[in-house]
Structures are given as structure tokens and as C-alpha cells.
N, C-alpha and C positions, 0 to 999 in steps of 0.2 A: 504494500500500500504506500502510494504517495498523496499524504492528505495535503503536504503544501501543493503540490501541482495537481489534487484534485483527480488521480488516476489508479488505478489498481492494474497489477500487473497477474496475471492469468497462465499457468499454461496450460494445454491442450493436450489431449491423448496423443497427439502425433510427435510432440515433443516443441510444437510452435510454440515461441510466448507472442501472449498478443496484450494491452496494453487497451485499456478501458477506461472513458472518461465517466466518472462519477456524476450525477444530477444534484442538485440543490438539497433532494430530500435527506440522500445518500447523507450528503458532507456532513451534514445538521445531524444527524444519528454518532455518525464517527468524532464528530469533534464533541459529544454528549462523556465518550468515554474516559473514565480515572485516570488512564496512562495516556500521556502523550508524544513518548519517546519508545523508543525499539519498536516490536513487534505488534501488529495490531491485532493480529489473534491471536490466541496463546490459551493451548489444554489448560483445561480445569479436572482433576481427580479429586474424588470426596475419599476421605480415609478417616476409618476408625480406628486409636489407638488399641482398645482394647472392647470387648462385646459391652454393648449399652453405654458407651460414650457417646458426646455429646460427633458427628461427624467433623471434618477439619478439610478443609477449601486451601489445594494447592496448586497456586497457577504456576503454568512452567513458562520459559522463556519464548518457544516460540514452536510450530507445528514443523516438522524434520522432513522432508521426502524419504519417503522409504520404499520409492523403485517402485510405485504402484504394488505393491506386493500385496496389500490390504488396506482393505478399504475404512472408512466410518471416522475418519478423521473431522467432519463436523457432522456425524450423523446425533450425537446428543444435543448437540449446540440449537442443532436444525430442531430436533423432538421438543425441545424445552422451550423455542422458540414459538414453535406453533401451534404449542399447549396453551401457551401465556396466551397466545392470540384468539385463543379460543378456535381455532381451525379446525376441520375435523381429522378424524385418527380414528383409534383403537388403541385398547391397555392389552399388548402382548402379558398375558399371567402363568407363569410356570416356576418349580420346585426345583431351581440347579441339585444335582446330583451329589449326593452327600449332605447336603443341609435341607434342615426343614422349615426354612423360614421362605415366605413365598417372595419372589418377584415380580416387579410390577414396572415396564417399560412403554411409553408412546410412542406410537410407530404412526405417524401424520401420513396422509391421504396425498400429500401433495411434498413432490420432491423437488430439491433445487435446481435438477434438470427441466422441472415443468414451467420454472421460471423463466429458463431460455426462451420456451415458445414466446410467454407472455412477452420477454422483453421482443422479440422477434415481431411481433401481431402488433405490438403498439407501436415499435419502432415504423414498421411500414403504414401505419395507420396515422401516424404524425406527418413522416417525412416522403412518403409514394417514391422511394429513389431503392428500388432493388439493389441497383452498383453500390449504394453506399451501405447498403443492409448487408450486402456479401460480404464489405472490405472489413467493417464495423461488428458482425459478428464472426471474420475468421473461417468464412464457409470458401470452398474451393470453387464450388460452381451454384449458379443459379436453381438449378433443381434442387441442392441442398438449401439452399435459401425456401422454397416455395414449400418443403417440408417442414420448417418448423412456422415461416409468418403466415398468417390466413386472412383474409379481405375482412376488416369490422367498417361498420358503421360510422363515417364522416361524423354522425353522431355524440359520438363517444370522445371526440378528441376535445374537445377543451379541458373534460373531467382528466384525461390521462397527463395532457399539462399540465393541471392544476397536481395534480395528486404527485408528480417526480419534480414539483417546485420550477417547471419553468412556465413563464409568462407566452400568450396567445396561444 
């Protein structure tokens, strides 16, 4: 993340970095956050010293690539976020193996790939420039473009201004 120049930097399964300009709504969430130097995400593990203590919140320095090896690297971040939002999900509940105290996990409806589309569907419903939806989401050809944007409603575009903080 570069919050002074406003951009995140992204890479892609293929190994592309591709470089993302942040919207108004974006910056105003990130500059809300405690830390404002190094990493702007950074694991959070809950530990309990010993059974029936109180849990203990430890942020680490910053998320590691680890070779795509495995995966869920913001998969709680994402669950905790769209519980709070009240979005819909389900409470995975199962008895790990050896203990008898139950589990209880949110598994949200809607994943951070599904966001692509959205940002894809509004991005061509703001701007009608396919060229610049291909260069802008990192897609190689235009039929990759037409698979995630889909035609909305002239409609709907002031709200999608209004709501990612830019003006008309």
C-alpha cells in the first residue's frame, strides 16, 4: 500500500504486479487506521495462555508470501468483516478432533473475488471505455474483460459515484 500516492500494489496469479488507484472512500477507511507507518495489513492470532484465560490479540508485522502454497491469508479478516457488516454467510459448527469444545466459524456468501466483478460492472458503468477496463483491471484480452463487467443501468451511476466518494 501506498497511502501517500493513494495506490495499492496487487499481484496477480500470473506473477504481474499491477498497481491500483485507491477512490476517496478507500483512502478515508485506511487513513481511519492506528498505525500509520510499515505494513498496512498485518495477521492478527488470538492466543490463550492457558484454558479459560482471558484470549490475547497478537499483530504481527506484516503478511509473508508463501509461494501460493496456501491459501486464507485474509480469509478471517474477510469472515469478521462481513459478519460486522451484517452480510450474509453461514456458522460452519464442528468438534476438531481431540477436543470437545465446539467450533464456530463464518464462512460469508460473498468473496473478495466477487468484488472484482462488482468493481469491473461499475467501473464500465461509470466510464463505457472497455481499453481502459482491460489496462485498469490487468485482463489480457477483451473477452476476459466482458466476463467479469456486465451492462447496469445509466441508472445507477450517480449512486456508484456517490458511494466510492467521487463527485458527478
Amino acid at each position: 500500500m501506498d497511502l501517500r500516492g493513494k495506490q495499492a500494489v496487487v499481484w496477480q496469479k500470473q506473477g504481474n504486479e499491477r498497481r491500483l488507484d485507491l477512490v476517496p472512500v478507500v483512502m478515508e477507511a485506511l487513513e481511519d487506521l492506528p498505525h500509520r507507518h510499515g505494513h498496512v495489513f498485518r495477521p492478527v492470532q488470538i492466543r490463550r495462555r492457558f484454558k479459560g484465560a482471558d484470549p490475547e490479540r497478537i499483530t504481527g508485522d506484516r503478511y509473508h508470501n508463501n509461494g501460493r502454497t496456501s491459501g486464507g491469508q485474509i480469509k478471517s479478516g474477510w469472515a469478521a468483516a462481513c459478519r460486522k457488516a451484517k452480510l450474509p454467510g453461514k456458522f460452519r459448527v464442528w468438534i476438531p478432533k481431540g477436543e470437545t469444545t465446539e467450533r464456530r466459524v463464518f464462512v460469508p456468501d460473498i468473496t473478495p473475488h466477487d468484488l472484482r466483478h462488482t468493481w469491473a460492472t461499475w467501473h464500465y458503468c461509470l466510464h463505457k471505455d472497455l481499453l481502459r477496463l482491460k489496462d485498469e483491471g490487468g485482463w489480457s484480452t477483451i473477452n476476459m474483460v466482458t466476463r467479469y463487467a456486465k451492462q447496469m443501468s445509466e441508472a445507477y451511476r450517480a449512486e456508484i459515484s456517490a458511494f466510492i466518494g467521487l463527485s458527478g
